[in-house]
N, CA, C and O atoms as a GROMACS GRO file, in nm:
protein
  492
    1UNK      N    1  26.078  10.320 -11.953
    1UNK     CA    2  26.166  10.204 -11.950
    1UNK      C    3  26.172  10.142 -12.089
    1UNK      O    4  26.072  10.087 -12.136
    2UNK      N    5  26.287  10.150 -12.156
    2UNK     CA    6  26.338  10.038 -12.266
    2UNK      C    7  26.270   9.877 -12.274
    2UNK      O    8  26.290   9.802 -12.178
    3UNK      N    9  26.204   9.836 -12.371
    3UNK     CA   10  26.170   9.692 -12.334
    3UNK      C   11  26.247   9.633 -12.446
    3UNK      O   12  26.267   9.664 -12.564
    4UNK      N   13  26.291   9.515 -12.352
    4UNK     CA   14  26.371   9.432 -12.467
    4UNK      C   15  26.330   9.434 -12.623
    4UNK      O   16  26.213   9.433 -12.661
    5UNK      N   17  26.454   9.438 -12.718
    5UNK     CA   18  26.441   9.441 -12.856
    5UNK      C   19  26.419   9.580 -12.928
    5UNK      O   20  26.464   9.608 -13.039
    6UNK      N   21  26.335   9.672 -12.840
    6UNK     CA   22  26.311   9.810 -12.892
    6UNK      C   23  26.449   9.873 -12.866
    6UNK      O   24  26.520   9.857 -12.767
    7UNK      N   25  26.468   9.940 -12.963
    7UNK     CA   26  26.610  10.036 -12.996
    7UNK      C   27  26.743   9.914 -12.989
    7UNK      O   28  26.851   9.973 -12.994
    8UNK      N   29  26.755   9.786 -12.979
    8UNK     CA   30  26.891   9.781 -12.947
    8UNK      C   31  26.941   9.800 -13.083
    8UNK      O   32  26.871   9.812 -13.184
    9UNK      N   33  27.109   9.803 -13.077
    9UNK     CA   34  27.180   9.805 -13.196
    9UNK      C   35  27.276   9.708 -13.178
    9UNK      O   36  27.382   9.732 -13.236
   10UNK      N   37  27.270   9.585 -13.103
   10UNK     CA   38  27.386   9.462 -13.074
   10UNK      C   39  27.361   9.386 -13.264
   10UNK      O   40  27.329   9.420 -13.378
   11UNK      N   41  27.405   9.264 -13.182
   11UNK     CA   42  27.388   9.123 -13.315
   11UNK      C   43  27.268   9.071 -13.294
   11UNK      O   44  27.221   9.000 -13.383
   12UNK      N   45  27.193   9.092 -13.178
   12UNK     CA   46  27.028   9.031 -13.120
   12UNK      C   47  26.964   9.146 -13.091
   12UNK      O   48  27.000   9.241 -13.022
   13UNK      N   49  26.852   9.124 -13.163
   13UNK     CA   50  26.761   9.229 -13.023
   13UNK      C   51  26.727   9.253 -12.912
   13UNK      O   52  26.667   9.352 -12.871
   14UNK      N   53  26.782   9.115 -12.826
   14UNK     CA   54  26.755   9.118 -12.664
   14UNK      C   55  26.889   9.109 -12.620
   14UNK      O   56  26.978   9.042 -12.672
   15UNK      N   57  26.898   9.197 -12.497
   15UNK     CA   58  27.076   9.233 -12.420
   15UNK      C   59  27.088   9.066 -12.420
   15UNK      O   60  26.990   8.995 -12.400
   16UNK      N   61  27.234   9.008 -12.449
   16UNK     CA   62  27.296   8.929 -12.391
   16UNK      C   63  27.218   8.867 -12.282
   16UNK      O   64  27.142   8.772 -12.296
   17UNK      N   65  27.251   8.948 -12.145
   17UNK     CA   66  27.229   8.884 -12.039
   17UNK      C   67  27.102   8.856 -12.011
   17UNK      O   68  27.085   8.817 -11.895
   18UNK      N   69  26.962   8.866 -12.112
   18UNK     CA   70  26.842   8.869 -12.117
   18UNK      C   71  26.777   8.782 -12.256
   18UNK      O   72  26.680   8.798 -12.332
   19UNK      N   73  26.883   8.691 -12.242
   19UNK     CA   74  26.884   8.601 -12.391
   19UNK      C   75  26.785   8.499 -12.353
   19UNK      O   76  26.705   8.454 -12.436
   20UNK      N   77  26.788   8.454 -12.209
   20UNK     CA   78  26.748   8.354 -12.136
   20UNK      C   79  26.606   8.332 -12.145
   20UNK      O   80  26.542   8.234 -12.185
   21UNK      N   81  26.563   8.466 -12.089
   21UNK     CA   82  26.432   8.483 -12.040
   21UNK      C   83  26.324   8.532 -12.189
   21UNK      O   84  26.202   8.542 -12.180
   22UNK      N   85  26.419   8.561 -12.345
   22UNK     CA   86  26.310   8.561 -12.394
   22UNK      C   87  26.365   8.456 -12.519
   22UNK      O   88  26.326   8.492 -12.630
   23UNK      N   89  26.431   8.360 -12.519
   23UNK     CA   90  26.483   8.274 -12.631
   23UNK      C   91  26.485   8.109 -12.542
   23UNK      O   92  26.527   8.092 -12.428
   24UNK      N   93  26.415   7.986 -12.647
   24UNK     CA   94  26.477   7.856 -12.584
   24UNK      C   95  26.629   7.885 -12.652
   24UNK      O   96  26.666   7.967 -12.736
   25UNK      N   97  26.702   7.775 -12.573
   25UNK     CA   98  26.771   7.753 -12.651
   25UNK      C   99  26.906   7.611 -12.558
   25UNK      O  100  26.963   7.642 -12.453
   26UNK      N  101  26.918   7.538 -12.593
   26UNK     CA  102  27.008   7.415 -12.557
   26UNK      C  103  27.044   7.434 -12.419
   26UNK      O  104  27.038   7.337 -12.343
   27UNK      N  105  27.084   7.560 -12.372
   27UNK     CA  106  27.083   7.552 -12.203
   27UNK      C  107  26.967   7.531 -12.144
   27UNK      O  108  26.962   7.446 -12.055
   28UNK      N  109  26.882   7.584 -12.172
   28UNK     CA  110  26.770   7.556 -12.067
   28UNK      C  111  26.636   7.498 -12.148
   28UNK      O  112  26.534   7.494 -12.080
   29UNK      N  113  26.629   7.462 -12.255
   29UNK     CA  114  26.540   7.327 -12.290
   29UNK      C  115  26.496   7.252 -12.300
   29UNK      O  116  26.381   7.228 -12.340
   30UNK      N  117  26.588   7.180 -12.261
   30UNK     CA  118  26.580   7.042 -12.210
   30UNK      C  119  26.573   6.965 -12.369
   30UNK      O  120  26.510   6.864 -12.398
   31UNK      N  121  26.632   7.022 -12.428
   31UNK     CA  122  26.630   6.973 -12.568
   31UNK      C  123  26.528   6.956 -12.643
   31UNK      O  124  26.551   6.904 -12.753
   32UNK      N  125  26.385   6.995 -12.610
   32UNK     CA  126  26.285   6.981 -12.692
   32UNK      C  127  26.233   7.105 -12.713
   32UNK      O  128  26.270   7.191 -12.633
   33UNK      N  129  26.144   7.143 -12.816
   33UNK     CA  130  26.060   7.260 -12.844
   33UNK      C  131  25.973   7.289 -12.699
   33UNK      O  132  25.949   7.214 -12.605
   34UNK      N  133  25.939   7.423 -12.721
   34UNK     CA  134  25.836   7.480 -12.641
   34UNK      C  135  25.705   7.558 -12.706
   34UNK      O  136  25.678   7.609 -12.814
   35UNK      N  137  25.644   7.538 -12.586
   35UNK     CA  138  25.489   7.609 -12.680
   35UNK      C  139  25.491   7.746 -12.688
   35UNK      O  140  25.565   7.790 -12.600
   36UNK      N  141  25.455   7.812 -12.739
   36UNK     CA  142  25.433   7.932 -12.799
   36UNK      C  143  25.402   8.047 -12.673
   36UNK      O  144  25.303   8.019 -12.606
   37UNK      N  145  25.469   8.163 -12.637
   37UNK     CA  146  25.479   8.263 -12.561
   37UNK      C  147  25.508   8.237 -12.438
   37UNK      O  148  25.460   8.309 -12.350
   38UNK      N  149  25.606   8.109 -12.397
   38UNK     CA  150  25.638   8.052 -12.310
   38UNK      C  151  25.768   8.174 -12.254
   38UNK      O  152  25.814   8.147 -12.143
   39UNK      N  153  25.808   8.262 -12.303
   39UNK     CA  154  25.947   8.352 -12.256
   39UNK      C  155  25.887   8.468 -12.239
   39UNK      O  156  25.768   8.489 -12.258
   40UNK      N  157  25.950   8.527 -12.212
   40UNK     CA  158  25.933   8.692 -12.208
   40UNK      C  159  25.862   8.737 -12.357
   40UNK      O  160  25.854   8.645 -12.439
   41UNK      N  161  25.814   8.862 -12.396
   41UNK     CA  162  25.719   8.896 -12.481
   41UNK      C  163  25.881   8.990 -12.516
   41UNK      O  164  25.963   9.003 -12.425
   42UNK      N  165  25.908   9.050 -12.656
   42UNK     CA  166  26.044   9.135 -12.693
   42UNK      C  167  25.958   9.257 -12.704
   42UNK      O  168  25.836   9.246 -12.686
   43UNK      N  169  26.034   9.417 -12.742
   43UNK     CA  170  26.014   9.548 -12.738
   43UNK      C  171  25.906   9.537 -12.832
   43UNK      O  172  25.818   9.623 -12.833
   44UNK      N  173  25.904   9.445 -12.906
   44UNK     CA  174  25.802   9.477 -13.008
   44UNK      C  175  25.671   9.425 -12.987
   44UNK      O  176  25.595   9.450 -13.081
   45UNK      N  177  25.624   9.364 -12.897
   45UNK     CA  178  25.525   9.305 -12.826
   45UNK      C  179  25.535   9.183 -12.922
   45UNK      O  180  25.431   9.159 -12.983
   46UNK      N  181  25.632   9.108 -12.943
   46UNK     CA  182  25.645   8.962 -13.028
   46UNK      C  183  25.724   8.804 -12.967
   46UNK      O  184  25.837   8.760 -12.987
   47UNK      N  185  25.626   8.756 -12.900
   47UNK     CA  186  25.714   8.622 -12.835
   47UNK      C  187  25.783   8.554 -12.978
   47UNK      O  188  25.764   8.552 -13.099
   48UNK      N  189  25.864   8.506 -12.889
   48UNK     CA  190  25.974   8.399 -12.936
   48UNK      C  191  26.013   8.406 -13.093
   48UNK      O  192  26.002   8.324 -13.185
   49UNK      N  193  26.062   8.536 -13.084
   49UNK     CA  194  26.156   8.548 -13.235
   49UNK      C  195  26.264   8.490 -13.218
   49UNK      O  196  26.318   8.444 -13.319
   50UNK      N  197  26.314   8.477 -13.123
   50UNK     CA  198  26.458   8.376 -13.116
   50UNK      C  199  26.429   8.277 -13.081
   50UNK      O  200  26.321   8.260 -13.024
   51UNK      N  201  26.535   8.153 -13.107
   51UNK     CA  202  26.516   8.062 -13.070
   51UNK      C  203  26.418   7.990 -13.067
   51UNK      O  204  26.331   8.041 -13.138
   52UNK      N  205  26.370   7.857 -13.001
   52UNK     CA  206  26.289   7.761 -13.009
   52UNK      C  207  26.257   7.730 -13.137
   52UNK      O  208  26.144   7.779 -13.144
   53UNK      N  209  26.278   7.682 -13.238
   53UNK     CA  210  26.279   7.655 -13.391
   53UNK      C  211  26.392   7.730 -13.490
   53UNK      O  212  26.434   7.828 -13.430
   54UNK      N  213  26.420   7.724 -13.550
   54UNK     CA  214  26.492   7.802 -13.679
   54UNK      C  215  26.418   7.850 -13.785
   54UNK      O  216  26.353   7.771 -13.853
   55UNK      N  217  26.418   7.996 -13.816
   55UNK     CA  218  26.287   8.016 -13.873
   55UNK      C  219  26.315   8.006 -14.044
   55UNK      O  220  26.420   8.058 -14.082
   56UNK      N  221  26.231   7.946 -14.139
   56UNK     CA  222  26.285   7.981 -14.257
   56UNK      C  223  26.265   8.126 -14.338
   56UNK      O  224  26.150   8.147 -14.375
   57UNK      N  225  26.338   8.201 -14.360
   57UNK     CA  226  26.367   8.319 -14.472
   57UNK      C  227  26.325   8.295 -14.577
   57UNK      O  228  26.320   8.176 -14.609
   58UNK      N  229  26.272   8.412 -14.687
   58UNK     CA  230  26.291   8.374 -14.838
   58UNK      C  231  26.418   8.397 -14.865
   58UNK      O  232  26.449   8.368 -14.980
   59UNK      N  233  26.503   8.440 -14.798
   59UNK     CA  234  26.655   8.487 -14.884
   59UNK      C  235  26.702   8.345 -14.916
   59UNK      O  236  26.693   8.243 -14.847
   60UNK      N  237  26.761   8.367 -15.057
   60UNK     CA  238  26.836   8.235 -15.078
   60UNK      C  239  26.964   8.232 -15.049
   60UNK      O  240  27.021   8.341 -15.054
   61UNK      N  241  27.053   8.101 -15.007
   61UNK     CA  242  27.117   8.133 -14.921
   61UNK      C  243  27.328   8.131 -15.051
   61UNK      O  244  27.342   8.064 -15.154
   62UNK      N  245  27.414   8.202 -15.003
   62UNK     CA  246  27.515   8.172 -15.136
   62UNK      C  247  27.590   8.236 -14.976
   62UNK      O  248  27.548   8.330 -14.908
   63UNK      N  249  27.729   8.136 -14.946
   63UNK     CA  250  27.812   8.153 -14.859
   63UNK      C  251  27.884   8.317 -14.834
   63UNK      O  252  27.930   8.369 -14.732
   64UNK      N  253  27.870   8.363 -14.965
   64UNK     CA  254  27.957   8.494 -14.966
   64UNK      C  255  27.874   8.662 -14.975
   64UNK      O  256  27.914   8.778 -14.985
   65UNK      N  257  27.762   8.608 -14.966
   65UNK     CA  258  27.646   8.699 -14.953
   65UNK      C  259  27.698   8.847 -14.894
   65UNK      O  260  27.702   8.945 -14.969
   66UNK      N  261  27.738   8.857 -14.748
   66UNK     CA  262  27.747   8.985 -14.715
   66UNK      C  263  27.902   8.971 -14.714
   66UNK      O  264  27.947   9.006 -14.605
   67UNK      N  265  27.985   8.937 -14.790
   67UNK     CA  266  28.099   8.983 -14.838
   67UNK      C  267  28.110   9.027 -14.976
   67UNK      O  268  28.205   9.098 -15.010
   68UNK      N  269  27.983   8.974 -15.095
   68UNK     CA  270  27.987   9.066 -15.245
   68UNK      C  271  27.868   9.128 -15.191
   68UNK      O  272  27.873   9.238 -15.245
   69UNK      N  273  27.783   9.128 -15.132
   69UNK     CA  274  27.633   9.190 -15.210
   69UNK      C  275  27.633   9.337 -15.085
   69UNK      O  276  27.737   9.400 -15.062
   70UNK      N  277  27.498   9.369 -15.017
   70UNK     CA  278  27.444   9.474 -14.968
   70UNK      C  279  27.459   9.382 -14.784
   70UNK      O  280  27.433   9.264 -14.759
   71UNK      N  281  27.494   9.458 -14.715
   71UNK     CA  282  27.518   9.364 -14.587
   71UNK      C  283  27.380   9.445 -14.477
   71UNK      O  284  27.370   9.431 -14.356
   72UNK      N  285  27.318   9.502 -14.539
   72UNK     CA  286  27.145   9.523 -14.511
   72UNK      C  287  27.060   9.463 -14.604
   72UNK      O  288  27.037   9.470 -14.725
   73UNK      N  289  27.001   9.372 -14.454
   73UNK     CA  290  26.934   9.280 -14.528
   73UNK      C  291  26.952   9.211 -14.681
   73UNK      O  292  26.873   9.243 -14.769
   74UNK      N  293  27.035   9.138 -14.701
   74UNK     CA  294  27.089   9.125 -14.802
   74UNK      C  295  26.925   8.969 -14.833
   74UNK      O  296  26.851   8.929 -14.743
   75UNK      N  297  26.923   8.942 -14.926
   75UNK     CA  298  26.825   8.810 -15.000
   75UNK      C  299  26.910   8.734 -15.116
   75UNK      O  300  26.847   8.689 -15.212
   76UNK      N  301  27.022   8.723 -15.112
   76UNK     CA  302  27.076   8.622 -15.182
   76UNK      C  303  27.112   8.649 -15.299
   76UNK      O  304  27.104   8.763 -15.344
   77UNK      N  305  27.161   8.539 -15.370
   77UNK     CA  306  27.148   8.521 -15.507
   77UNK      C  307  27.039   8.546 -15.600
   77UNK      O  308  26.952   8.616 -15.550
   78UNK      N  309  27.022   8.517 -15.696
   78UNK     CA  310  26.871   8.554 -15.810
   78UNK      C  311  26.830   8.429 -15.791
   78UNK      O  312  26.713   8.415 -15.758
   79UNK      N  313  26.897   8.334 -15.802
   79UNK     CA  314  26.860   8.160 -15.780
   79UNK      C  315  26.931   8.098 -15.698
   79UNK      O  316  27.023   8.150 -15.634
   80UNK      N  317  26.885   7.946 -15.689
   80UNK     CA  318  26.971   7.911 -15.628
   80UNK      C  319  26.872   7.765 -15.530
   80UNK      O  320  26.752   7.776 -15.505
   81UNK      N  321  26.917   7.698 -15.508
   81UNK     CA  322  26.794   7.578 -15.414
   81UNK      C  323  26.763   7.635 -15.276
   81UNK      O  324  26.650   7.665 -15.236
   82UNK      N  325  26.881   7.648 -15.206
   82UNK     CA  326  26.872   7.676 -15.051
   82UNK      C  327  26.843   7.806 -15.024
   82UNK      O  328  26.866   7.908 -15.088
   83UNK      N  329  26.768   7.778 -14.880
   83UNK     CA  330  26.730   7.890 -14.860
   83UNK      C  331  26.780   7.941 -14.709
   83UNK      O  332  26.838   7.848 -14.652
   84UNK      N  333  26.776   8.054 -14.632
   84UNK     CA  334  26.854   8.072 -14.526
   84UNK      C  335  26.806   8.061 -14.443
   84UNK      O  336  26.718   8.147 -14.456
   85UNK      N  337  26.783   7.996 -14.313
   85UNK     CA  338  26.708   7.997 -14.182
   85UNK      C  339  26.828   8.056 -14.080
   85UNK      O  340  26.950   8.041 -14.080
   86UNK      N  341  26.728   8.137 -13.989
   86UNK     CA  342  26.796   8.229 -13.913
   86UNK      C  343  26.681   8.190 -13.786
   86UNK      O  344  26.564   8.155 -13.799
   87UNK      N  345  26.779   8.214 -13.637
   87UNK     CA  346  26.665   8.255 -13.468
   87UNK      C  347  26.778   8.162 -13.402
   87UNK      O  348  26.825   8.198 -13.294
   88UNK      N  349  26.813   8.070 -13.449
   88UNK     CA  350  26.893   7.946 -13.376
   88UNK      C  351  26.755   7.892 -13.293
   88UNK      O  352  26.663   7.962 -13.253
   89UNK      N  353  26.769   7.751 -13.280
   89UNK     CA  354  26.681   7.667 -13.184
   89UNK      C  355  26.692   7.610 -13.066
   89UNK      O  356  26.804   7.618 -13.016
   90UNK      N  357  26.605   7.552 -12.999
   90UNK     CA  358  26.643   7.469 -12.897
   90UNK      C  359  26.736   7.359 -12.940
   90UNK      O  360  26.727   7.256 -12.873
   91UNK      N  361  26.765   7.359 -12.972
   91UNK     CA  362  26.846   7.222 -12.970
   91UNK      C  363  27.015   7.342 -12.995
   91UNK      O  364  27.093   7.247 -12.999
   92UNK      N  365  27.054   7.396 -13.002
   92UNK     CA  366  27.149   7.471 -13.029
   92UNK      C  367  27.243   7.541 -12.917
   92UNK      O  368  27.185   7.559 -12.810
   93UNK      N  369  27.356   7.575 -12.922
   93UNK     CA  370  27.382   7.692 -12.804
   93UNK      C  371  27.330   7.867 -12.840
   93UNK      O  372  27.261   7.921 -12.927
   94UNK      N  373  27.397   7.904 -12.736
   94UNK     CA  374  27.338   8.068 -12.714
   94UNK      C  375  27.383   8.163 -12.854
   94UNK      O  376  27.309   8.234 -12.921
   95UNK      N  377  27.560   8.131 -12.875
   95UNK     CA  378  27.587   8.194 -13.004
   95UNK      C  379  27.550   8.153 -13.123
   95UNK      O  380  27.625   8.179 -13.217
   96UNK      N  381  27.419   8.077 -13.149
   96UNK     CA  382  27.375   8.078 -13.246
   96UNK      C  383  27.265   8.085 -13.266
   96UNK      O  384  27.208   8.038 -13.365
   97UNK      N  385  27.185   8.177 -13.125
   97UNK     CA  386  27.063   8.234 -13.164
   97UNK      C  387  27.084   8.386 -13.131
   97UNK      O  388  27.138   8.460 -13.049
   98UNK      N  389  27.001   8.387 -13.250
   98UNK     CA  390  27.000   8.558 -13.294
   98UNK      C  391  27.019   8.580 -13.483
   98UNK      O  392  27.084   8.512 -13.563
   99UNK      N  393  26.936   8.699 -13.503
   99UNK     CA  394  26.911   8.718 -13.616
   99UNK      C  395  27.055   8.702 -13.714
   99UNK      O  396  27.062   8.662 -13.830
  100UNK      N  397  27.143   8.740 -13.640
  100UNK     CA  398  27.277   8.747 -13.726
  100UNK      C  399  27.302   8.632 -13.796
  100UNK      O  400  27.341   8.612 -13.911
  101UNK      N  401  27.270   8.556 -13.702
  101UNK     CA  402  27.354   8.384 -13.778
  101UNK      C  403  27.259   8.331 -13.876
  101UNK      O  404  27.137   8.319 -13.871
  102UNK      N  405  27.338   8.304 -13.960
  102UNK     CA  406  27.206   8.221 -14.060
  102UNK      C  407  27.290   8.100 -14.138
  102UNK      O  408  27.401   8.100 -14.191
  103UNK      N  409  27.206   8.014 -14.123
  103UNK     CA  410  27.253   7.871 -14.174
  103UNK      C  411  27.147   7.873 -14.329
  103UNK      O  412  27.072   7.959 -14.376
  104UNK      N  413  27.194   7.714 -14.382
  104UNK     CA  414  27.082   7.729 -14.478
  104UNK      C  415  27.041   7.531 -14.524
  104UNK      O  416  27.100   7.424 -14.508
  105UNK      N  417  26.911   7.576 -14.583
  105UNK     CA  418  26.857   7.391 -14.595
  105UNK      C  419  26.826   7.423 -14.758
  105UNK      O  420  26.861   7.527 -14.815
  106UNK      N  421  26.749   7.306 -14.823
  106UNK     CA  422  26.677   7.325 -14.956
  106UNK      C  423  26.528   7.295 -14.865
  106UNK      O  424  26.520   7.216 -14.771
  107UNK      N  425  26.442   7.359 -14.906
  107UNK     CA  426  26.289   7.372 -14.878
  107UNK      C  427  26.240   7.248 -14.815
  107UNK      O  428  26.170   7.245 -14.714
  108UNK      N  429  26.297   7.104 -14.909
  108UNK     CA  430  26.274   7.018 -14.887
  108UNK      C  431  26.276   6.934 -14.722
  108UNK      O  432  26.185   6.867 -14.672
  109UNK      N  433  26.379   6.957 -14.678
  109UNK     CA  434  26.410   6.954 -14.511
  109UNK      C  435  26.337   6.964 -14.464
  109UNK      O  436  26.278   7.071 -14.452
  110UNK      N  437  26.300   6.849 -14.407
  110UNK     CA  438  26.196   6.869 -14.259
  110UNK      C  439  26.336   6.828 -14.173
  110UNK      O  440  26.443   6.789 -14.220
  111UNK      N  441  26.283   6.860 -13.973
  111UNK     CA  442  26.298   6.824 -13.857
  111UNK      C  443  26.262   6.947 -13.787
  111UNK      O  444  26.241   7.064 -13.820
  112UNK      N  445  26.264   6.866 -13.658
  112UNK     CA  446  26.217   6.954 -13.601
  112UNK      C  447  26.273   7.076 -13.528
  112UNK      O  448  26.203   7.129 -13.441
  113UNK      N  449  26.358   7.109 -13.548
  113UNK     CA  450  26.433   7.245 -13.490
  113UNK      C  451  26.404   7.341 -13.582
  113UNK      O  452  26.414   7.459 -13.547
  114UNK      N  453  26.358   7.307 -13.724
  114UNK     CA  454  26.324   7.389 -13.853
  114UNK      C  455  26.164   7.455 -13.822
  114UNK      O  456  26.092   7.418 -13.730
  115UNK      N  457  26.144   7.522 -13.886
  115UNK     CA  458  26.005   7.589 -13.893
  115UNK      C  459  25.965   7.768 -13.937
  115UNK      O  460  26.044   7.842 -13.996
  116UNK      N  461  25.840   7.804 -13.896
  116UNK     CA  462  25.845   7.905 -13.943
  116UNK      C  463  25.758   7.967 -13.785
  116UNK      O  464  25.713   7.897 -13.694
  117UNK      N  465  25.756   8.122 -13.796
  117UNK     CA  466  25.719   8.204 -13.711
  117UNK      C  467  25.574   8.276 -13.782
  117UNK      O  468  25.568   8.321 -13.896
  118UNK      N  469  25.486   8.272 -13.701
  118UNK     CA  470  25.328   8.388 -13.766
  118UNK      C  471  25.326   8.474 -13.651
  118UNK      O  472  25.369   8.449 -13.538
  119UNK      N  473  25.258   8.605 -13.704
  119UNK     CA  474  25.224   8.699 -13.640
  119UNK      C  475  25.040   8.709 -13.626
  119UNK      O  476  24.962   8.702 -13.721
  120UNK      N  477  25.020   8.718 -13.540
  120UNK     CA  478  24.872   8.772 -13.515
  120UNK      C  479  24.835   8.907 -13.470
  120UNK      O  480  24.904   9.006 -13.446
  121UNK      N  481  24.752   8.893 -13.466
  121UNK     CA  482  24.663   9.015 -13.390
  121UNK      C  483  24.572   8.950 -13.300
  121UNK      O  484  24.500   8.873 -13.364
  122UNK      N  485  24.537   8.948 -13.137
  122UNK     CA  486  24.461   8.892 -13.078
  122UNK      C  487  24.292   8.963 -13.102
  122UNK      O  488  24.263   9.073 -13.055
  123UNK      N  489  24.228   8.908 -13.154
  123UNK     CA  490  24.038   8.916 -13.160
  123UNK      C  491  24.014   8.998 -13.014
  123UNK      O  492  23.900   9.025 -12.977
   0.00000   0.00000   0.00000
């Protein structure tokens, strides 16, 4: 059996209709953050890469990015202040979580829909 995120080739790694069960996001939130591995676990054995926060990138962010540069994985400009946050959050709708979309802040930005994602290894 396929587990979500392993092999897809959409705009997300989890089917559409399975956005629910492993992403917060403004439908079913209730508008606030959630704690950590609260959804479904994705193909890669990794909770909550989507949604519930906006994660920050090092790519810096320049509007025209994957229309001049490399549209794999592209990282920006050479300089530049802002930087790109990508996952979409709870506070957001559905089409704007997923790796595709990326907005952008200067470092400086706090709130709370902003943040970052860690990986572990469980002891």
């Amino acid at each position: 059996m396929r587990r979500p995120g392993a092999g897809c080739t959409g705009l997300r790694p989890i089917p559409e209709d399975q956005l629910q069960d492993h992403a917060s996001f403004i439908v079913h939130s209730a508008d606030r953050p959630h704690p950590v591995a609260g959804r479904k676990v994705n193909g890669f054995g990794l909770y909550d890469m989507l949604g519930n926060v906006w994660e920050w990138v090092s790519d810096r962010y320049a509007p025209q990015t994957y229309r001049t540069g490399t549209r794999i994985d592209p990282q920006g400009p050479a300089s530049g202040r802002a930087r790109v946050r990508r996952g979409g959050s709870y506070h957001y709708p559905e089409h704007l979580v997923g790796t595709a979309y990326r907005s952008a802040d200067t470092p400086s930005t706090r709130y709370s829909v902003l943040g970052f994602r860690l990986v572990a290894k469980p002891r």
